[in-house]
Backbone as XML, in Angstrom:
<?xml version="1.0"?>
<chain id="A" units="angstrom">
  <residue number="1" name="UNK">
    <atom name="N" x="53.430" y="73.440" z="173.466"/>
    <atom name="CA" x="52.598" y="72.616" z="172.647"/>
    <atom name="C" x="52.709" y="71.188" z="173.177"/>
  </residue>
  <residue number="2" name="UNK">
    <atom name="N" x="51.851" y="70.341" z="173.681"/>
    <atom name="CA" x="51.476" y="68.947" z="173.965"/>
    <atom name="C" x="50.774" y="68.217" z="172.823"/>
  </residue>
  <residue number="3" name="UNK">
    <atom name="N" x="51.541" y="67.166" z="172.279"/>
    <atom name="CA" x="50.750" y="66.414" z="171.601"/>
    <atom name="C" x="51.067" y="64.611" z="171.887"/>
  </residue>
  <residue number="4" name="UNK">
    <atom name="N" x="50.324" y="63.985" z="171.403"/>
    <atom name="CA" x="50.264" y="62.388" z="172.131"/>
    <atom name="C" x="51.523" y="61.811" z="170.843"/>
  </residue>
  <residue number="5" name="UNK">
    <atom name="N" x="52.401" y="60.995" z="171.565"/>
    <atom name="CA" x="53.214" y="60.365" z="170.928"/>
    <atom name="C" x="52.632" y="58.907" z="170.185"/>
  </residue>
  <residue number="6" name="UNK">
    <atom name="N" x="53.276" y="58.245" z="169.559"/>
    <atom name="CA" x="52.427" y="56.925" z="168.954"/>
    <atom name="C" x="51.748" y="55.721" z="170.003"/>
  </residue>
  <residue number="7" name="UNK">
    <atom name="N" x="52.342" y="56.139" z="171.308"/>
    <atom name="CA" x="52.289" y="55.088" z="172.389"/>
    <atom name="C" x="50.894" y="55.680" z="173.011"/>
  </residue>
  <residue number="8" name="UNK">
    <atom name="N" x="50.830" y="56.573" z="173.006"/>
    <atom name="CA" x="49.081" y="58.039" z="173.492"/>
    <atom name="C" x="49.928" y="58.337" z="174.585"/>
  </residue>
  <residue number="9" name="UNK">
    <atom name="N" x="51.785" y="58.559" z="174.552"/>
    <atom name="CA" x="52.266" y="59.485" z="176.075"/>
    <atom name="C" x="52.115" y="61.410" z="175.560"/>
  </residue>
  <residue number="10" name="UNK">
    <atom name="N" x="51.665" y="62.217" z="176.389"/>
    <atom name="CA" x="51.742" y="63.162" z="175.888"/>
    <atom name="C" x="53.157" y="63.291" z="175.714"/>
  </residue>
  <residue number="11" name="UNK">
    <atom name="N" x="53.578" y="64.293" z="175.019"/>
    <atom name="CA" x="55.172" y="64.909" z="174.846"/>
    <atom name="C" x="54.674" y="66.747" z="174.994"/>
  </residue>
  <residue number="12" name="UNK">
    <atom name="N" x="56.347" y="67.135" z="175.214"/>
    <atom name="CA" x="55.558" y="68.463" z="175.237"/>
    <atom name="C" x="57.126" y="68.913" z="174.134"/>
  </residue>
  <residue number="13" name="UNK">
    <atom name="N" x="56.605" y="69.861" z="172.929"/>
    <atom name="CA" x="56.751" y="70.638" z="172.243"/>
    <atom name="C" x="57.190" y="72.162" z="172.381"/>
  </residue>
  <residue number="14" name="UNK">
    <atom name="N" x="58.557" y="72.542" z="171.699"/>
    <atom name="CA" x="58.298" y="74.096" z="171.906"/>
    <atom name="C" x="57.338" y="74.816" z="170.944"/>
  </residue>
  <residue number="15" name="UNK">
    <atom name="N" x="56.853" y="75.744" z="171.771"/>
    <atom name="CA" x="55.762" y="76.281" z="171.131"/>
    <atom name="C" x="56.452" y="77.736" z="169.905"/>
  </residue>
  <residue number="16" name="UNK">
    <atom name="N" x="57.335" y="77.734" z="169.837"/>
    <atom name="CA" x="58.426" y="78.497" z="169.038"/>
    <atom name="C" x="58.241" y="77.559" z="167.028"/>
  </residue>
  <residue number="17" name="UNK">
    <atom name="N" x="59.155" y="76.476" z="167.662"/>
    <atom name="CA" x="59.524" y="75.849" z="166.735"/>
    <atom name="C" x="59.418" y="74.454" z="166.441"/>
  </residue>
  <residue number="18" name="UNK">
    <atom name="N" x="58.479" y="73.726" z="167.519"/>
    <atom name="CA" x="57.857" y="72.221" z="167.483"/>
    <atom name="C" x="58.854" y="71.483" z="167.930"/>
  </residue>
  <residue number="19" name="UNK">
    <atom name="N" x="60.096" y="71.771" z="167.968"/>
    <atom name="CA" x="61.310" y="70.705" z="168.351"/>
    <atom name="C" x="60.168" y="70.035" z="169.585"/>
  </residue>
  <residue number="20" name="UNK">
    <atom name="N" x="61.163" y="68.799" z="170.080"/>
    <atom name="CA" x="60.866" y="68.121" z="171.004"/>
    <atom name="C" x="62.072" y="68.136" z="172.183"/>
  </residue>
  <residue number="21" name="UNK">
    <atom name="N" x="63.036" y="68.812" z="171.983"/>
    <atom name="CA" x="64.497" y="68.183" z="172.572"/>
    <atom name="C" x="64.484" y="69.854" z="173.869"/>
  </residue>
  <residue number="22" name="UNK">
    <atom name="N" x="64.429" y="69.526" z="175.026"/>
    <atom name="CA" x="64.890" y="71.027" z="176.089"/>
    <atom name="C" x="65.853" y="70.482" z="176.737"/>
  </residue>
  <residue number="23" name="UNK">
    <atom name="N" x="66.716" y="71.803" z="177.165"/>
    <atom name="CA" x="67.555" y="71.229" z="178.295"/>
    <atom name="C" x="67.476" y="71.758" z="179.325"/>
  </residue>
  <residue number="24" name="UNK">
    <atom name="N" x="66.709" y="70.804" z="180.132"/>
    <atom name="CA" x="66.458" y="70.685" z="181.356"/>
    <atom name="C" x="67.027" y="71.489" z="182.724"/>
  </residue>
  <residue number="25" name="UNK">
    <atom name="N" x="68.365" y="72.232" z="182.380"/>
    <atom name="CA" x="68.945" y="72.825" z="183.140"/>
    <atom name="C" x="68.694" y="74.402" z="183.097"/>
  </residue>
  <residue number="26" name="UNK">
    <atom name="N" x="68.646" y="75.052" z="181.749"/>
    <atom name="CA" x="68.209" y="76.409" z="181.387"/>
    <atom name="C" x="66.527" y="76.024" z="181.097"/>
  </residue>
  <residue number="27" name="UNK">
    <atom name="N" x="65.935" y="74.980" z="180.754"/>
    <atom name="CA" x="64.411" y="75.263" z="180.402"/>
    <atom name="C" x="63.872" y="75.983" z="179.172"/>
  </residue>
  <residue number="28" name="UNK">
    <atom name="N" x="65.194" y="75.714" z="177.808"/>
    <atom name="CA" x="65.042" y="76.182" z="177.223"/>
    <atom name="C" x="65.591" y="75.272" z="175.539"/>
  </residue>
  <residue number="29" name="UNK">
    <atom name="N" x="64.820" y="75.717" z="174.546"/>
    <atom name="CA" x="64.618" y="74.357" z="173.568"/>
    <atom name="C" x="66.319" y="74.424" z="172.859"/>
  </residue>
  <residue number="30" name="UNK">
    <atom name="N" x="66.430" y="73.225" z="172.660"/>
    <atom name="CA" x="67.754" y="73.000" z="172.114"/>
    <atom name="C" x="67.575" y="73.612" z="170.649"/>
  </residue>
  <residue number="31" name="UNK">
    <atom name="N" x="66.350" y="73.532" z="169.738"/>
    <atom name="CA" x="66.736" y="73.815" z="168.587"/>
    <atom name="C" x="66.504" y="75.644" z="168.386"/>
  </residue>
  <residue number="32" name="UNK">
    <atom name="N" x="65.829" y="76.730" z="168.978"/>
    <atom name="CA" x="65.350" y="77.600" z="168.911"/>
    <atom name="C" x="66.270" y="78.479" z="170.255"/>
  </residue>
  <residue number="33" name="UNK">
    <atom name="N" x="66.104" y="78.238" z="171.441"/>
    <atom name="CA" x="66.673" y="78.582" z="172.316"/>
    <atom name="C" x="65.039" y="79.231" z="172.963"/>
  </residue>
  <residue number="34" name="UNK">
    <atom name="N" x="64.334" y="79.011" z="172.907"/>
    <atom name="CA" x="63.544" y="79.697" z="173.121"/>
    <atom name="C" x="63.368" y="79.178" z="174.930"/>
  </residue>
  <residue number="35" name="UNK">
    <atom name="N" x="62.383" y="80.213" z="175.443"/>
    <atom name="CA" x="62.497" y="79.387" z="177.147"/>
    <atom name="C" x="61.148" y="78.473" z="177.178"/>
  </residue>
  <residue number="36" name="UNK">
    <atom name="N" x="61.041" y="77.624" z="177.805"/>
    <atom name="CA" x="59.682" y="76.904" z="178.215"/>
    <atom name="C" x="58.854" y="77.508" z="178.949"/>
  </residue>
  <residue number="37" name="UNK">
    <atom name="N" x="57.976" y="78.076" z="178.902"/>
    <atom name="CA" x="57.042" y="78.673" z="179.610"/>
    <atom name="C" x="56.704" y="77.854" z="181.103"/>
  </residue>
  <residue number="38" name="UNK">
    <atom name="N" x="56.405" y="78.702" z="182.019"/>
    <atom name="CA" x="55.823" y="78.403" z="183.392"/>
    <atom name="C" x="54.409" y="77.145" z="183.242"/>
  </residue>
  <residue number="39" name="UNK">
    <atom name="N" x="53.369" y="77.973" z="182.088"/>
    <atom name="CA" x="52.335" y="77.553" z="181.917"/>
    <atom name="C" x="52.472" y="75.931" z="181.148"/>
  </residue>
  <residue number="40" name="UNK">
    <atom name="N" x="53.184" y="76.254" z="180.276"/>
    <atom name="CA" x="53.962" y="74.945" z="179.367"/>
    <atom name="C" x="54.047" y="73.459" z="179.946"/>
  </residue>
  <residue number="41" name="UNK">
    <atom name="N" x="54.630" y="73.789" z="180.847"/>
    <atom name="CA" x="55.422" y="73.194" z="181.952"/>
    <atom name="C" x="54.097" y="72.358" z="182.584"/>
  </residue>
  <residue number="42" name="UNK">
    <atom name="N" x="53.259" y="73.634" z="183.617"/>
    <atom name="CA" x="52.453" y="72.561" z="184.261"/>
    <atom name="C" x="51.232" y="72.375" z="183.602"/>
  </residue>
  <residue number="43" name="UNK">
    <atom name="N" x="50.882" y="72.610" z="182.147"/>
    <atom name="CA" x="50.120" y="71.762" z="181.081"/>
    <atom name="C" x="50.353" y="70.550" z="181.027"/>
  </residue>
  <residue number="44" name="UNK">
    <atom name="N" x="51.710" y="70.061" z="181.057"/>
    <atom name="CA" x="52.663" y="68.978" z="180.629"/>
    <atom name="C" x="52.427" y="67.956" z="181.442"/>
  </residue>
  <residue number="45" name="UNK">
    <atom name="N" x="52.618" y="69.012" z="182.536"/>
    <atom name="CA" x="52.557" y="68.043" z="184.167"/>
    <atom name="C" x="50.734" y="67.206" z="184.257"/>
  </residue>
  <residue number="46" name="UNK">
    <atom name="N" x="50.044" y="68.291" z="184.064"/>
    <atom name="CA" x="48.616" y="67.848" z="183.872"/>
    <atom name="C" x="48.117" y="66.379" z="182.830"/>
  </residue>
  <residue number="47" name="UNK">
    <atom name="N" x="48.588" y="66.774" z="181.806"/>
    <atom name="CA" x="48.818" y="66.130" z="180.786"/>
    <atom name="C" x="49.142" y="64.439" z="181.594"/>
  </residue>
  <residue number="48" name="UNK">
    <atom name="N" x="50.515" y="64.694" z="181.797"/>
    <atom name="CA" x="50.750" y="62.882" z="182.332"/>
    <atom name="C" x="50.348" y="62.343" z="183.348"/>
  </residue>
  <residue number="49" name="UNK">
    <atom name="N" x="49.574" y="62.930" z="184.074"/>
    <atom name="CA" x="48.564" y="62.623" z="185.147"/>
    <atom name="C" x="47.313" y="62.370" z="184.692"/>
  </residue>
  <residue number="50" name="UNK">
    <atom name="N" x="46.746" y="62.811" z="183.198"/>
    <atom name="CA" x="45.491" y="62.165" z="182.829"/>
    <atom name="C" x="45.893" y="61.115" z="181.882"/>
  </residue>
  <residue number="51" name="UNK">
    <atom name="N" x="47.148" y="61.057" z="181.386"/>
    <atom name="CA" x="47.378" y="60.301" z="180.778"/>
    <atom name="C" x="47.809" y="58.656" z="181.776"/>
  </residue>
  <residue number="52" name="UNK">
    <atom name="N" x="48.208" y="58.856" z="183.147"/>
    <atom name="CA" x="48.626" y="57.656" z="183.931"/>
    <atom name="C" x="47.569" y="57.474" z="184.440"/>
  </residue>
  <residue number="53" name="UNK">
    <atom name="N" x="46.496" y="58.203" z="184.414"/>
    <atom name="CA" x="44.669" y="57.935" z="185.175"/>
    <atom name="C" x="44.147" y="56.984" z="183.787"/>
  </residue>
  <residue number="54" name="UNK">
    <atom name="N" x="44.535" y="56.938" z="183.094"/>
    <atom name="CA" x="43.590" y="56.317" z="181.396"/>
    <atom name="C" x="44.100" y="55.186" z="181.799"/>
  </residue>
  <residue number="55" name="UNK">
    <atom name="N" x="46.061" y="55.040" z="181.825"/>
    <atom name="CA" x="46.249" y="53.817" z="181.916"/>
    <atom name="C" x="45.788" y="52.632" z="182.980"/>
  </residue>
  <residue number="56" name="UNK">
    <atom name="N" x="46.156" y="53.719" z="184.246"/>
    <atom name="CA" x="45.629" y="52.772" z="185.472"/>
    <atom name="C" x="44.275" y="51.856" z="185.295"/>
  </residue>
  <residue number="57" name="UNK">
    <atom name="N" x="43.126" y="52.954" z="184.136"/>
    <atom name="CA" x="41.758" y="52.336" z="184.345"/>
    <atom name="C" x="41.994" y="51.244" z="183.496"/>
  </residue>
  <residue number="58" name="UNK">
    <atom name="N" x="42.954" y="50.891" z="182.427"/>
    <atom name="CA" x="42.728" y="50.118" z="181.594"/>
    <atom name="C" x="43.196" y="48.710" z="182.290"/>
  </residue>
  <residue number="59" name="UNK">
    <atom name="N" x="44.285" y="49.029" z="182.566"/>
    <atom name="CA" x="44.932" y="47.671" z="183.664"/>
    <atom name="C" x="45.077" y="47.618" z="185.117"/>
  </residue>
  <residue number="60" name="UNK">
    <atom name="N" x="44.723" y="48.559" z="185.609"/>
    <atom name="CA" x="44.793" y="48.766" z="187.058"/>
    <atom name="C" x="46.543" y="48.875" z="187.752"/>
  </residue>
  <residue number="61" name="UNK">
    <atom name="N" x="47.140" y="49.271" z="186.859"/>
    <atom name="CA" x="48.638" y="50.011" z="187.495"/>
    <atom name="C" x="49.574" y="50.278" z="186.121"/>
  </residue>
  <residue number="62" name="UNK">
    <atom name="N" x="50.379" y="51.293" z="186.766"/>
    <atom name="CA" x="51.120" y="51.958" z="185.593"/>
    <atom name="C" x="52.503" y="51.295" z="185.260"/>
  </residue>
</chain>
């Protein structure tokens, strides 16, 4: 789950249980244990690449 934080950064969400918190080493959510999906992942990745394309246009660098 991706949703925009108060700043408009995406965040990415487990799609289990909404936590926000993974650890990075297993790829899997601190509050659920659940794993982060493959797809999850490069949503996420997508995500802050349209999100650093919005900013660039607004000021011309990130």
């Amino acid at each position: 789950m991706i949703f925009a934080n108060p700043a408009g950064a995406p965040e990415l969400a487990c799609d289990e249980c909404g936590c926000r918190w993974f650890d990075r080493r297993t790829d899997r959510c601190y509050e659920c244990g659940a794993a982060v999906a493959q797809e999850a992942k490069e949503a996420f990745r997508r995500a802050v690449d349209d999100w650093q394309a919005r900013r660039r246009g607004f000021d011309g660098k990130v």
